[in-house]
N, C-alpha and C positions, 0 to 999 in steps of 0.2 A: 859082596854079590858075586856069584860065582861067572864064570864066561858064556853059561847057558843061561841063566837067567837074565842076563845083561841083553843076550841077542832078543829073549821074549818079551822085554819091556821095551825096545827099538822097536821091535815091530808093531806092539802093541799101539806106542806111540805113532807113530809110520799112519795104522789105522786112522785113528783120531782124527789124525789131519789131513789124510787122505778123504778120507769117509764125506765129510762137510764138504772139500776143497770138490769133488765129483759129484756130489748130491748138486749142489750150488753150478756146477759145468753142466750136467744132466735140465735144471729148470728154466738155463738161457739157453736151451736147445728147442726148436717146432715144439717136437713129442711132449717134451719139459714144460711146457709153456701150456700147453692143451691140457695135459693131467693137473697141476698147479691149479687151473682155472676151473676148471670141473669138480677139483676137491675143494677150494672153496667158497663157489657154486651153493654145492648140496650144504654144506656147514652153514653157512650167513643164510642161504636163502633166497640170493640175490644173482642174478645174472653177470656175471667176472668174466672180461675178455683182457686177457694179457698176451701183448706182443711185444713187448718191450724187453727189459730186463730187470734185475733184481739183485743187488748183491751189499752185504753191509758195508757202513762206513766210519769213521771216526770224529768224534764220539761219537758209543753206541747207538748205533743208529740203522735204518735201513732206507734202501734207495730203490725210486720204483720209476719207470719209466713206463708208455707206452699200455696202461689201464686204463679200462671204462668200468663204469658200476653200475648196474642199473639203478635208477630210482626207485619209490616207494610206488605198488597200486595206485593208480587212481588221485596222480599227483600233477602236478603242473606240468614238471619236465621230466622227459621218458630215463634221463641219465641223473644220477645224483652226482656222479663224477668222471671228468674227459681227462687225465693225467697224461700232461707231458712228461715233465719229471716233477717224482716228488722226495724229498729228503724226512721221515718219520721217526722220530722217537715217541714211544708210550709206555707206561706206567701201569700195572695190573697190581698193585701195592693199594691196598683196601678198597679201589674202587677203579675200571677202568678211567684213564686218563689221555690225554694227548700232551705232551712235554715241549714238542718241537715241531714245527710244520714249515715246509720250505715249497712252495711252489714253482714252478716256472713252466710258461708255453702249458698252464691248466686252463680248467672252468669245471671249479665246484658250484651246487646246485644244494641249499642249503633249505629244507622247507618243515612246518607244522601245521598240520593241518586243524580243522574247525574244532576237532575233537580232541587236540594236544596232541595227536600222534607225530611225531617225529622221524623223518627219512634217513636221519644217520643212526640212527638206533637197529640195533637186530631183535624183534622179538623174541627171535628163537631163542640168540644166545645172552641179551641182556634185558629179560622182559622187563624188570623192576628200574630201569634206568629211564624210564620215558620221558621225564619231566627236565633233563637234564640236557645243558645247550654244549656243543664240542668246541669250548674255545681254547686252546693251546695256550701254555704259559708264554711260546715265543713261533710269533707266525712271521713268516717273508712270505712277500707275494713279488713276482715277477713275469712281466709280459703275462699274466694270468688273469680271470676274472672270478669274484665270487658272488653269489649272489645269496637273498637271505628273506626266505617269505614264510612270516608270522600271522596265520591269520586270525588268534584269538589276541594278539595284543596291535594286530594295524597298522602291520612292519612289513614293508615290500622293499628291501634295499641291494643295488647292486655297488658292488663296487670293483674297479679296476686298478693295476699297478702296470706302469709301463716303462721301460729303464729307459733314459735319456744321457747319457754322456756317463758323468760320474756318480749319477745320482738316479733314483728313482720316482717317479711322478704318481702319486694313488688318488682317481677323482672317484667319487660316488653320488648317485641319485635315487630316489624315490620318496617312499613316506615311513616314518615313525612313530609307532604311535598314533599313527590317523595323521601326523604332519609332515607337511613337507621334509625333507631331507638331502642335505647335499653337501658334500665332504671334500676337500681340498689338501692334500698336502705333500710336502718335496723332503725327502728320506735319501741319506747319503749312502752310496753304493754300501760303501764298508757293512751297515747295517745288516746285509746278507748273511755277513760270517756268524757262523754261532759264536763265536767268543765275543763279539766287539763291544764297543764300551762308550757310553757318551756318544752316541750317533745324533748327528744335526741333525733335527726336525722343524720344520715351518710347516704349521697346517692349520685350517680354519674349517670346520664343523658350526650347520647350521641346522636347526632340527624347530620348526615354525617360526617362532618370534624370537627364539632363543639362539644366541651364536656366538661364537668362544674362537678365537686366533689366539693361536702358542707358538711360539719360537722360543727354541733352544733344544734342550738335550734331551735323549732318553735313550737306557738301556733297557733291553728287553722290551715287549708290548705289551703282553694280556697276563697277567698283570708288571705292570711297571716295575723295573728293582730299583732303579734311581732315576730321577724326574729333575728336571731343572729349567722352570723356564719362564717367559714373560710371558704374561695373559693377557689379555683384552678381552671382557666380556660384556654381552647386553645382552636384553629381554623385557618380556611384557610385564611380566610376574613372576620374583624367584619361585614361587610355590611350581612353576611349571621345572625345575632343577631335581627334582624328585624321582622321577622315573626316570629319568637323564641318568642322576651321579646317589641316588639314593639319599639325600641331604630335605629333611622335609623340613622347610621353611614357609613360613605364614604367607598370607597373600600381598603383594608387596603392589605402589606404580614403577609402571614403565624405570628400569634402570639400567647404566653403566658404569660399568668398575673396570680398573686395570689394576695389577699388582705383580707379584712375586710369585710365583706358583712353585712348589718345590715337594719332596716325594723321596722317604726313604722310610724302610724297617716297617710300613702301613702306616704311617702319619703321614697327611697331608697339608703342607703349610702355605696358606697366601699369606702374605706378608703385605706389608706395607701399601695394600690397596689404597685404591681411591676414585671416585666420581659423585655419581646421581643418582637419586634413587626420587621420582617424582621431579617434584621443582625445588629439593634439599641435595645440599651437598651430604657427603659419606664416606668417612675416610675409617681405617683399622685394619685388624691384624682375626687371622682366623686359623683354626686346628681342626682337621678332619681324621680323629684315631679312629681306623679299622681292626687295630688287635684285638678288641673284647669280644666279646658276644654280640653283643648291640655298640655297636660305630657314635662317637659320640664329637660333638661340633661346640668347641670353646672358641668365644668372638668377644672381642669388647670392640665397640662400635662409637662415633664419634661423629656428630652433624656440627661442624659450627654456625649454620641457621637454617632451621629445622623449622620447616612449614607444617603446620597444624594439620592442615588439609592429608598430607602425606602418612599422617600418623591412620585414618581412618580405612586404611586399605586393611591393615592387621586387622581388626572385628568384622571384616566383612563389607565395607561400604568401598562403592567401587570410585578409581580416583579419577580424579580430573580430566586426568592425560590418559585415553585409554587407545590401547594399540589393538589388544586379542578380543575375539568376537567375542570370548566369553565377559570378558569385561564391559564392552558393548551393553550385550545382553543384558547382563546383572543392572549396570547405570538405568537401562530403560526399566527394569520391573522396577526397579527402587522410584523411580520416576513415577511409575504407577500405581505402587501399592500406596493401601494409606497409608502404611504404618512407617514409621521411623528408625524405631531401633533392629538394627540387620539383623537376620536370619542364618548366617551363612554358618553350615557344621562345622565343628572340627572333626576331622580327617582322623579315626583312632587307629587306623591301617598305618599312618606313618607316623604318628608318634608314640607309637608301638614299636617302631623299627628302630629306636638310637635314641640316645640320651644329649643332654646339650646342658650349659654355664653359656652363660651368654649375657652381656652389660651391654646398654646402650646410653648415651649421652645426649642430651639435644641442650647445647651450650646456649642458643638465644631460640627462642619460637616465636615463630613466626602468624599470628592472628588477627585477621579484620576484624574478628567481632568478639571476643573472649581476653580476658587482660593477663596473658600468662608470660611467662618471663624465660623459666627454662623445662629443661624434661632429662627425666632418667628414669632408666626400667633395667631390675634384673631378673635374669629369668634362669632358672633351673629345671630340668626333666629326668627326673631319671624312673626309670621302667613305668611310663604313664603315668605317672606322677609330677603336675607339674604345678612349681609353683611362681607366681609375680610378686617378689616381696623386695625392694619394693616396687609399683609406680607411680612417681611422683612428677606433678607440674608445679613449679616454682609460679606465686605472683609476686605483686609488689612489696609485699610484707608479709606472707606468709605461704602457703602450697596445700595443695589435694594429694593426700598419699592414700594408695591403696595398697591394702595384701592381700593377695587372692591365690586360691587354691583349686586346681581343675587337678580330678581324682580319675582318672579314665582307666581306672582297675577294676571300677564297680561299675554295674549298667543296672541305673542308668547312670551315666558319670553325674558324679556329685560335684558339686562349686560352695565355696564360700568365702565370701567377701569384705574385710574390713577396713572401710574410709574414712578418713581424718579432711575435716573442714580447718587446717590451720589458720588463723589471722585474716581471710577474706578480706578485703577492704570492699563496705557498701558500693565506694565510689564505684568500682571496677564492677560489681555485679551489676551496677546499675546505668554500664554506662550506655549512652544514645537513650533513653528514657526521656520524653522529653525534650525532643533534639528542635522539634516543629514548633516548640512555643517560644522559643529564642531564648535569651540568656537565662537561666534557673540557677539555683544552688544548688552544690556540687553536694551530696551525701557524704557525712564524717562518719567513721569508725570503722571498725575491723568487726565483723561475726566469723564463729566455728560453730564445728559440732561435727555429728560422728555417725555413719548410717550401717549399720552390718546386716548382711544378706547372706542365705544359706539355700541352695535350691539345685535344681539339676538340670540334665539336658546340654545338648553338642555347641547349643549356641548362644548369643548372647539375650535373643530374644528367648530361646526355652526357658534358660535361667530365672531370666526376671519373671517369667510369667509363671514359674514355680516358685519364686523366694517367700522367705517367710525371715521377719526382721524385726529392725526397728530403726528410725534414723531422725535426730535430732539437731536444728542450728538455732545458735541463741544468740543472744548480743546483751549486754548491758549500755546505756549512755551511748556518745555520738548525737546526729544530726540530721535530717531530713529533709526535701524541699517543702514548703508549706502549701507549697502551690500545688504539686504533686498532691499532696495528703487531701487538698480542698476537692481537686478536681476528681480524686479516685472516690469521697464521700456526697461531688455534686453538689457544692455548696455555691449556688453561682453569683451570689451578693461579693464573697468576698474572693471568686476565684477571679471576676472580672476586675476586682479593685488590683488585685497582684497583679494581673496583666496590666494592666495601665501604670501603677505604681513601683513594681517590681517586686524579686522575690523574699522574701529573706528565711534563714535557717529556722525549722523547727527542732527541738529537743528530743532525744526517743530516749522513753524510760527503759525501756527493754520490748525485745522480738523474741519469739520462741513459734519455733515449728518444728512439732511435735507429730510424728506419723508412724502410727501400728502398720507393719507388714503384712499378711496372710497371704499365702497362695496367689503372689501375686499384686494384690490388693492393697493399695497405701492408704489408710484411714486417718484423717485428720483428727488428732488426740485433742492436744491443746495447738491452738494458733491463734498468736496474739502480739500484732503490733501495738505498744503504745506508747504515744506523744503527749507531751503538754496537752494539747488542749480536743483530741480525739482517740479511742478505742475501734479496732479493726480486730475482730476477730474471723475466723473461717472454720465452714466446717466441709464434708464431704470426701470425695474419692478418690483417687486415682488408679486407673485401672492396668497396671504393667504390659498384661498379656493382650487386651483388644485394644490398648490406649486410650481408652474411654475417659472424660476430664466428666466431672459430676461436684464443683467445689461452686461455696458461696461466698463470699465475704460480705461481713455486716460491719456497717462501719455507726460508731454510737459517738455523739458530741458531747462534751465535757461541757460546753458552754450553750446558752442560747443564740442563735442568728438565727435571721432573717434571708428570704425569698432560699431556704436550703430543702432541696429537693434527694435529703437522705434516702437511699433505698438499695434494699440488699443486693448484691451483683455477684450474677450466676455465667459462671465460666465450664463450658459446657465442651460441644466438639470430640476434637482430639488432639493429643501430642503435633501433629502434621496440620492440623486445621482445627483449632479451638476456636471459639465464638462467646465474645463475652456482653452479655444481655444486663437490664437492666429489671426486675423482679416489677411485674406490672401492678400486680396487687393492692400493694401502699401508696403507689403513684395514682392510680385510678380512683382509690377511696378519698387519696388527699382534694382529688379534682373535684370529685363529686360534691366534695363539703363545701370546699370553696367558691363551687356554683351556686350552689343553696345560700351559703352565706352573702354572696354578691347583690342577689335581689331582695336580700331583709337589707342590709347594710355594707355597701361597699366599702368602710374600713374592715368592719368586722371579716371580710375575706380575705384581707391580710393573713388574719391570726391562725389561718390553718397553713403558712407554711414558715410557720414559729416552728423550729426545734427545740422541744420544752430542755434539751442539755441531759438524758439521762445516761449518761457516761459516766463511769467511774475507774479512781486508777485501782488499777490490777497491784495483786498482791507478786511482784516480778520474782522473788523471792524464791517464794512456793513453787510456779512456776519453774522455773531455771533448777531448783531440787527434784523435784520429779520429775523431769526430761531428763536426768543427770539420772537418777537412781533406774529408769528406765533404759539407758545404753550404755550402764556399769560403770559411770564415771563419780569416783566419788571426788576430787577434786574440779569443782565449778571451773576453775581458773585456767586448769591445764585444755577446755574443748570450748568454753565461754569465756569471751573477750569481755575487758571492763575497760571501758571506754573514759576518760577523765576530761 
């Protein structure tokens, strides 16, 4: 390079840096400052008073002092932002962004109005952006306030940061989401710097019934690069954690956990939680992955005694212990409706958002009136697709296993259900039966059998009130009270001698309940208890979707006795309130004879309440094969117990 060209590229240079190093001395001047604000004024749209100054920093960055902004039209507050100073980095790399925000001695003015419009947005320059909220990957606030009003999701929040010694204090109040909200937490000075690393944090966030305290660590804010810390959390119902952390979980009671919270690469891990979830203990380990598409929650879960009652929040039924109005609420309709089986939708807005693997365990259950032993439930979702395979309640010899299939791809969502009656023990089905007549016999044997259901709709009552199936339990052998057997056929010669005398065991050749599905609609096929020395058959309905009970049992004696006032018995009502009647008909007729016969011959009035014994034993056989060839089981033995 020759000596002339040498001096052109010095001065060239010379320019360069001159040029910026005087443009930059020119805009921290009055004149500077007034042109500056007025160009971009007309550009945003927006009213720009800058007295302050302006000059970059390192890392790339810029530094603002002494700005106001005006606000949006027709908005709460006249200023969208008071800048004392502020430290900005942004991002214009595919999509306007914010990288870095640093405030101190501010008060930003953060708002959405009824219509989604958004104050931080410029029409002009970003019309296509409106739906989008300005949160920095890493925000400081100091001696600053900012404030944040949502009014199509029922968010009014402010919050403040104010430096205390070595450390920073940040309180917040208002509502979320329509809830209360109030935020607490103490941040170590260092946090300030953009490099720093592992900053103390102790903070506690409460947002209605819901409220979470974490101490420990965190680099960076929005969003976290590394996390580490102890939690403590409680709530009314996880299901309210949704619009919180994005995490849709079923409707839960009243509970608290503490654990491990920890946070790197978008996986989120608790660890080694543990508390309450209702009146059950709740210990396990949880995975919250945000790298995919859809955010997905791997839990295996673990009760060591698991209250029955607790399990009924998941369908819909509100629990015991209720804290949220909503729960309230629900308890009281459920209180007053007639019906029994809940109503509550599933949610396809949120389990539409994230997939889930998820095991539960309940080591002992807990039941006053139901003989179960344990529980376990696994669950899988992936994109609306979800399936329960299995869940299973352990009894004393055998369990109820379900597989179930909720399709929330189709609309309407489709359900399909298939239930294993394993090994039942009568005893247990049948226990408190009979509790008011003092000591009875205890029912021997074991019944199964198998009911599959296909139907649709959000909830548990659409389902059943759309299924269409078939569902069959049978028994061979075992034992019965006889006392029972007299007293459900009204035989009062010899139910009065049991009472006096005691009870003793009757024989069952076999039970079979046999019922067609439709729409709904459970149709008694075959049904047919039979003992030694009576036949009990039933016919009629059961109605899924109004509850309506429409069933008879006819009970037929195999023998003759005496003063037996046999007569069919109609069980009527509903699932919530049944009413079981005595069929007046045959009773009325038998009287009438028996009047008539009293004034020719008062023995002969005896002989009308003879049961001539037209009972015969059933072919259990045939039976048990065509309830079997009806819910696809061609081995008897593997859903039909044989009782010895």
């Amino acid at each position: 390079m020759t000596g002339k060209n040498k001096t052109r590229w010095l001065a060239l240079s010379t320019l360069l840096v001159l040029i910026p190093g005087l443009l930059l001395a020119f805009v921290n001047t009055p004149p500077g400052r007034s042109l500056l604000a007025s160009l971009v004024t007309k550009w945003s749209g927006r009213e720009i008073e800058f007295r302050g100054h302006l000059y970059p920093t390192w890392p790339p960055s810029l530094h603002l002092s002494g700005l106001t902004v005006a606000g949006r039209e027709g908005g709460r507050d006249p200023h969208m932002a008071e800048i004392g100073a502020m430290d900005i980095a942004v991002s214009l790399h595919d999509k306007f962004h914010i990288s870095r925000l640093s405030l101190i001695d501010s008060t930003i003015h953060l708002e959405r109005d009824a219509q989604g419009n958004a104050n931080w947005l410029l029409s002009s320059v970003m019309p296509d952006k409106q739906s989008e909220t300005p949160l920095p990957r890493i925000l400081y606030l100091q001696n600053s306030t900012l404030t944040y009003l949502d009014i199509p999701r029922e968010t009014d929040i402010t919050v403040k940061a104010d430096t205390q010694g070595d450390h920073f204090v940040l309180t917040g109040d208002g509502k979320h989401l329509g809830k209360t909200f109030a935020l607490k937490g103490d941040i170590a000075a260092s946090c300030l710097a953009h490099q720093a690393r592992a900053c103390p944090v102790d903070a506690t966030m409460t947002v209605g019934l819901t409220s979470m305290h974490a101490i420990g660590t965190l680099t960076e804010m929005a969003p976290p690069k590394d996390a580490d810390f102890m939690v403590d959390i409680k709530g009314a119902d996880a299901a309210e954690l949704f619009p919180l952390f994005g995490i849709a979980l079923p409707p839960t009671a009243p509970y608290h956990l503490a654990g491990h919270l920890t946070y790197e690469s978008e996986h989120w891990h608790f660890d080694d939680f543990s508390g309450t979830m209702g009146e059950s203990d709740l210990h396990g380990n949880a995975l919250w992955d945000t790298s995919a598409v859809r955010p997905k929650l791997t839990a295996t879960l673990t009760s060591q005694k698991l209250r029955f009652a607790d399990l009924g929040a998941l369908i819909g039924i509100a629990p015991q212990k209720r804290l949220s109005e909503e729960q309230k609420s629900r308890a009281a309709q459920q209180a007053a409706s007639p019906y029994i089986i809940p109503d509550l939708p599933l949610d396809i807005s949120k389990i539409s958002s994230m997939d889930a693997d998820v095991e539960f365990t309940g080591q002992q259950v807990i039941s006053e009136n139901l003989p179960l032993d344990d529980f376990y439930m696994k669950l899988s979702l992936d994109d609306r697709l979800m399936k329960l395979m299995p869940v299973r309640f352990g009894t004393a010899s055998g369990n109820i296993s379900t597989d179930m299939v909720i399709d929330a791809r189709q609309s309407p969502v489709s359900d399909h259900a298939d239930i294993h009656f394993n090994k039942l023990t009568l005893s247990g089905l049948l226990q408190g039966v009979g509790q008011s007549l003092g000591d009875i016999e205890k029912p021997t044997g074991d019944i199964g059998g198998t009911m599959t259901l296909s139907g649709h709709g959000k909830s548990l009552h659409e389902m059943l009130s759309s299924a269409t199936g078939v569902s069959g339990l049978g028994m061979e052998g075992g034992s019965i009270s006889n006392l029972l057997i007299k007293l459900l056929s009204l035989d009062i010669a010899r139910s009065l001698g049991f009472l006096l005398t005691g009870d003793r065991p009757l024989a069952i050749r076999c039970v079979v309940a046999d019922f067609d599905i439709r729409n709904g609609i459970m149709t008694a096929d075959d049904f047919t208890v039979d003992t030694a020395d009576t036949i009990i058959t039933a016919k009629g309905t059961v109605d899924l979707g109004s509850e309506k009970l429409a069933l008879q049992f006819i009970p037929a004696p195999k023998k003759s006795t005496l003063l037996s006032l046999r007569s069919p018995i109609d069980i009527a009502g509903t699932l919530k309130h049944p009413s079981v009647t005595l069929e007046k008909g045959p009773l009325a007729a038998r009287g009438a004879i028996a009047t008539a016969l009293a004034v020719l011959a008062p023995a002969a009035a005896v002989a009308a309440f003879l049961e001539p014994g037209m009972g015969k034993d059933s072919d259990c056989a045939a039976l048990l094969a065509h309830m079997n060839k009806k819910t696809g089981k061609t081995n008897a033995t593997d859903e039909i117990p044989k009782n010895r």
